[in-house]
N, C-alpha and C positions, 0 to 999 in steps of 0.2 A: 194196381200199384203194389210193387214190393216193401214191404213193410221191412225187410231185413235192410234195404238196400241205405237207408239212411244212418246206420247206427254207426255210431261214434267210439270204438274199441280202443283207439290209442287214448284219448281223453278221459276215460271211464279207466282204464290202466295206471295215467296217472293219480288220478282220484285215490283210486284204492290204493295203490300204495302210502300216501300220507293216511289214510285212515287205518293202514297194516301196523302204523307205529305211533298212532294216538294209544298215549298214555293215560288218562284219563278216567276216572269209575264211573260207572254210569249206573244209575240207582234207576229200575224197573220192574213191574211188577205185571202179572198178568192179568190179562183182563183191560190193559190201557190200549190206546191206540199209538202211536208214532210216528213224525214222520224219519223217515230209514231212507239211507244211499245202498238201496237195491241196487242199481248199475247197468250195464248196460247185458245181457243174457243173450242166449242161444234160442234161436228157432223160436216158440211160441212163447217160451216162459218170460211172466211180465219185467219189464222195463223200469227201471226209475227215469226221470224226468227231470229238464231244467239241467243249470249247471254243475251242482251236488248228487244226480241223477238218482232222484228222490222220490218216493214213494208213501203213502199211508199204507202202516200196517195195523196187524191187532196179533199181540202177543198172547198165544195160546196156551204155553210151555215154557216156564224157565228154570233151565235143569240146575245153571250154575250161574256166576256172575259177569262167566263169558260168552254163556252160549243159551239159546233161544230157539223155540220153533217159532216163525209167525203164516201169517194168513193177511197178503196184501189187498189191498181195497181198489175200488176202480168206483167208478159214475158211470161205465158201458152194464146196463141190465141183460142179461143175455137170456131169452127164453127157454133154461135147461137146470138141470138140478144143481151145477156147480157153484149158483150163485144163491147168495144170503144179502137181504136186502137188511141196512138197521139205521137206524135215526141217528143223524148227526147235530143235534140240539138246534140250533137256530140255521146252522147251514142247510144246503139240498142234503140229500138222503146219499150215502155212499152202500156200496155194494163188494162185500166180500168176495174172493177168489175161491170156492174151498176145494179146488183141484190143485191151488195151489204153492201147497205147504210145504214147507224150509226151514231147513236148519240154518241161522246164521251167528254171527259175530256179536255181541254187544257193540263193539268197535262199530258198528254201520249207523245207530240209532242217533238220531241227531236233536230232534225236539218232540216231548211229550206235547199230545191232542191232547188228550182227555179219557175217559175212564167209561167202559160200557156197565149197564146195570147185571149184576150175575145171574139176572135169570135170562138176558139177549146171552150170555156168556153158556151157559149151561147148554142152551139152544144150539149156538152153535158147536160146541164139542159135541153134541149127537149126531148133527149133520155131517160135523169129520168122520165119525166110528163108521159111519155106515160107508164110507170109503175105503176103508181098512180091511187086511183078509180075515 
């Protein structure tokens, strides 16, 4: 099955444009979780989901108070180094992307999850480094 063959680019198009001109301050911090309208992307890089095409991330970086690195989250375990497995409190367990880090918007961030303990936090910024040149 082609997994591109479904995606929804004009709808994800107009998405982001109303979120191009939210006005709005959005107070975040790192180290929380979020869910984000990642969107709809190219070739492998993940997907947002649902009608907001929305995704969990975890804010890694924030440089300013528009802009953010994150690290999206999945529930697919993949047997390879790129994934970071961390506790979701009472929920199933979610699972980090850490090949797949982004610069994005504040503008995307839609509602606060919850807040990782800083030493899962610490953990994973050594697992980014060690992707890095």
């Amino acid at each position: 099955m082609d997994k591109n063959k479904d995606k929804n680019f004009n709808e994800w198009n107009e998405l982001k444009k109303k979120l191009h001109i939210r006005n709005e301050e959005i107070l975040f911090h790192e180290r929380e979780i979020w869910w984000c309208s990642l969107g709809v992307n190219v070739g492998f890089e993940e997907d947002g989901k649902n009608k907001l095409f929305e995704r969990p991330i975890l804010i890694i970086k924030k440089f300013n108070k528009f802009v953010l690195w994150v690290l999206p989250l999945t529930r697919s375990n993949k047997p390879c180094g790129y994934y970071y497995k961390i506790a979701q409190g009472n929920e199933d367990d979610s699972v980090i992307i850490l090949s797949q880090l982004r610069l994005i918007s504040s503008k995307r961030l839609l509602r606060k999850m919850r807040m990782i303990t800083k030493q899962e936090f610490v953990e994973i910024l050594e697992k980014v480094k060690k992707y890095l040149p």
